[in-house]
Backbone bond lengths (Angstrom), bond angles and torsions (degrees), N, CA, C in turn:
res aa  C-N    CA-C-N  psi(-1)  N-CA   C-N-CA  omega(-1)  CA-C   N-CA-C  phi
1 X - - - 1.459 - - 1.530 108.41 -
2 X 1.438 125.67 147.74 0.989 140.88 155.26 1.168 143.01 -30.99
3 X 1.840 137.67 94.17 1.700 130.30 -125.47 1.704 77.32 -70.72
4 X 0.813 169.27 -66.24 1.801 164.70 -73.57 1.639 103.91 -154.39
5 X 1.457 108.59 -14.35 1.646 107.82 152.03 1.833 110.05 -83.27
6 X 1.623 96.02 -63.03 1.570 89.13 163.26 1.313 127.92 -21.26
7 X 1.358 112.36 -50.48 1.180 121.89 -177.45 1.780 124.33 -60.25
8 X 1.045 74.96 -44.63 1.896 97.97 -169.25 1.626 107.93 -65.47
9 X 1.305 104.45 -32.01 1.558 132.61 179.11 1.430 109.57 -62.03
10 X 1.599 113.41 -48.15 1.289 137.20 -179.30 1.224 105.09 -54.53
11 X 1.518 92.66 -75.14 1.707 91.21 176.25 1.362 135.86 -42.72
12 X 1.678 113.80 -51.28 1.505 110.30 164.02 1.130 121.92 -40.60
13 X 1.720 114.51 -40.59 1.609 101.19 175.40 1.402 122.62 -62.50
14 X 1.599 111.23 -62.98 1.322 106.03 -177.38 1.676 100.10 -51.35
15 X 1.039 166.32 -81.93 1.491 162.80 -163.63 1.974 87.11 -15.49
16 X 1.374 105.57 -88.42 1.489 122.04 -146.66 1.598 81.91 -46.18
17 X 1.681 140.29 -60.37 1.112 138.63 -152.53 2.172 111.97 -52.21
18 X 1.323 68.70 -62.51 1.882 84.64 -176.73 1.454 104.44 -81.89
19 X 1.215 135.95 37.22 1.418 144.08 136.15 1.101 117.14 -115.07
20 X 1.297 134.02 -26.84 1.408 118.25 151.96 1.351 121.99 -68.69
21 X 1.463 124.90 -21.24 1.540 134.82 -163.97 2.502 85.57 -98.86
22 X 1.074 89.63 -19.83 1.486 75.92 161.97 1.017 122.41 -92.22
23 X 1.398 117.93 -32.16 1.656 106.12 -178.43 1.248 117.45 -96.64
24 X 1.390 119.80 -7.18 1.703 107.30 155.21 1.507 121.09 -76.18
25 X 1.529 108.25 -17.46 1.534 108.23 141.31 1.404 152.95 -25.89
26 X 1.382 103.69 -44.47 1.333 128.15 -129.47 1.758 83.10 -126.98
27 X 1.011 117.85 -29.28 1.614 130.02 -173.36 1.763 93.52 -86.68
28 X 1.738 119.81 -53.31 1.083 111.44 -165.98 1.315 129.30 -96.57
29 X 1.587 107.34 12.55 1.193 125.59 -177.90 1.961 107.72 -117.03
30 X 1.415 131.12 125.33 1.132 101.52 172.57 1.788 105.47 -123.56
31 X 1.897 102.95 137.32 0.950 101.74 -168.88 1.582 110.63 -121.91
32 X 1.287 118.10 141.64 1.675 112.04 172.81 1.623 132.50 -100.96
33 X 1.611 105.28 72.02 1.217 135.91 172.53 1.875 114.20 -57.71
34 X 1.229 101.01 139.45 1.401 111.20 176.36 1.666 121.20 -77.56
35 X 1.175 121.48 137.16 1.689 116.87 -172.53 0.978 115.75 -36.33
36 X 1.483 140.23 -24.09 1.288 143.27 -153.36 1.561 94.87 -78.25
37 X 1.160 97.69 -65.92 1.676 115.70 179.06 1.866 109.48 -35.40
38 X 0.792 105.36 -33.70 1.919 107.47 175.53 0.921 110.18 -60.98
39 X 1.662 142.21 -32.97 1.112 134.49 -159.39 1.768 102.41 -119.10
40 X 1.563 112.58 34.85 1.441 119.86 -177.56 1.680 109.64 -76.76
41 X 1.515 99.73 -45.15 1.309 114.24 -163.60 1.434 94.80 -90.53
42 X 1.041 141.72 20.01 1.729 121.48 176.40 1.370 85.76 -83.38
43 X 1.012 163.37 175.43 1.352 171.28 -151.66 1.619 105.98 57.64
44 X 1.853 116.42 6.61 1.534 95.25 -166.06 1.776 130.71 54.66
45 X 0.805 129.71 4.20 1.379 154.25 171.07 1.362 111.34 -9.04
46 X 1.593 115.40 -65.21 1.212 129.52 170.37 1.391 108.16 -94.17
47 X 0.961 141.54 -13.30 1.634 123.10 173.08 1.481 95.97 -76.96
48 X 1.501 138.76 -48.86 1.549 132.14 -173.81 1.878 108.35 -65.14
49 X 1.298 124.28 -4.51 0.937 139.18 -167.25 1.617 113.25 -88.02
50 X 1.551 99.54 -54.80 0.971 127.82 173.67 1.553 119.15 -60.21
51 X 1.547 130.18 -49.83 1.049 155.18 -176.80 1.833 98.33 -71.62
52 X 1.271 108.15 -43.27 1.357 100.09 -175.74 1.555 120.72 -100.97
53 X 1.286 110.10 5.44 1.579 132.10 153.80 2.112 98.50 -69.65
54 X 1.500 100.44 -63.78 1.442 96.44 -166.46 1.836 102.51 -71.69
55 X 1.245 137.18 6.29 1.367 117.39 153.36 1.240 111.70 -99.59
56 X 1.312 116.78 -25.03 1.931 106.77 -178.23 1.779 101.56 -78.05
57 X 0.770 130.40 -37.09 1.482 133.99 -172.11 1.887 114.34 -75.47
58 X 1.952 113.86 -20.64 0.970 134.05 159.73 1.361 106.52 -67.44
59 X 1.427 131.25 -69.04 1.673 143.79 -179.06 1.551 103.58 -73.54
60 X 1.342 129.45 8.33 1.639 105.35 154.65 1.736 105.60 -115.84
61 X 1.357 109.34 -25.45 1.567 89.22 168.24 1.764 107.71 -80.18
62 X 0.617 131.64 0.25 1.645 118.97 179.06 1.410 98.26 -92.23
63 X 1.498 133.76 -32.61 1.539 133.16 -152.68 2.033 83.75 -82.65
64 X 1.726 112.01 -51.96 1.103 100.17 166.43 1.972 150.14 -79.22
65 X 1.730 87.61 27.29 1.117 88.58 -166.63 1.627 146.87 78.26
66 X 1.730 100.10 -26.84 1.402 102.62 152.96 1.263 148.76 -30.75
67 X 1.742 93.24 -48.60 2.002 105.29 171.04 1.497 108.87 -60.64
68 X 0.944 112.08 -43.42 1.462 109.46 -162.60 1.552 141.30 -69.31
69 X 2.247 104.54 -2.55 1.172 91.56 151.41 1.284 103.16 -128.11
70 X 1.289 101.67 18.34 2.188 84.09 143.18 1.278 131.46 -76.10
71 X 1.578 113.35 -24.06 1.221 126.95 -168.02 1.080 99.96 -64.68
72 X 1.273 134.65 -67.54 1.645 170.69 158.94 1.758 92.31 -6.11
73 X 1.474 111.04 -54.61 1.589 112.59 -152.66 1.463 89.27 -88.84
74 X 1.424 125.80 -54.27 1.450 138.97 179.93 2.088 106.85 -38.02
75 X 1.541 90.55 -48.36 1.664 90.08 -156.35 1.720 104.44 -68.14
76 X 1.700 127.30 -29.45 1.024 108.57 157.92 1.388 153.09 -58.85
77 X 1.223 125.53 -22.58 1.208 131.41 168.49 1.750 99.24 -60.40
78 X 1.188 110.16 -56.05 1.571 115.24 -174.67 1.636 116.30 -73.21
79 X 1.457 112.51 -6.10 1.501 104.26 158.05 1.555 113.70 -87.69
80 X 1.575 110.36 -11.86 1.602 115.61 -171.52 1.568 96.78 -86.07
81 X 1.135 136.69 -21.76 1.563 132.94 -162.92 1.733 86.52 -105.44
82 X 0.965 129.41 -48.23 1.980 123.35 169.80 1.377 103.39 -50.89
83 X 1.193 134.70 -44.66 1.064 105.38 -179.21 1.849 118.13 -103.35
84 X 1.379 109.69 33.99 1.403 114.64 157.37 1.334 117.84 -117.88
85 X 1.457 112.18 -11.85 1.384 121.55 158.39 1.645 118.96 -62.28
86 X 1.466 111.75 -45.83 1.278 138.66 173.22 1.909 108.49 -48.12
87 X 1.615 99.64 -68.66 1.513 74.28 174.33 2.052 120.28 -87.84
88 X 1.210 128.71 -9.63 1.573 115.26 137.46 1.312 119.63 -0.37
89 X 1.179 89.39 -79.17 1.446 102.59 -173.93 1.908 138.52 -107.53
90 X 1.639 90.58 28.81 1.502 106.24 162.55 1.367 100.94 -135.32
């Protein structure tokens, strides 16, 4: 795959992760903020934040080699469950 799809991939995760880990936050915390403050995030602010944390933090451990033996250790377990999914369903 493509290092800048990888990437892009990355980012969606960290985005989808730390927006759900914010808003169960945000439910279990209660805070008494001034009106102003409501209208911080209309710009998406922290979701583009987030997304562009999870591609720069994707493209500096890979540039240093970091990703690459997690990937390695990670991708087997998940080639062992593809191919029990595989026969499931053949």
């Amino acid at each position: 795959m493509n290092l800048f799809v990888e990437a892009i991939i990355a980012g969606l995760v960290i985005l989808i992760v730390g927006s759900i880990v914010g808003f169960v936050l945000s439910k279990l915390t209660v805070s008494d903020l001034p009106p102003v403050c409501k209208d911080w995030n209309k710009n998406f602010i922290m979701e583009i934040s987030l997304f562009l944390t999870g591609v720069f933090a994707y493209l500096i451990t890979r540039s240093l080699g970091v990703s690459k033996g997690m990937t390695k250790k990670a991708s087997k377990p998940v080639e062992v469950y593809m191919k029990g999914v595989k026969k499931m369903f053949s």
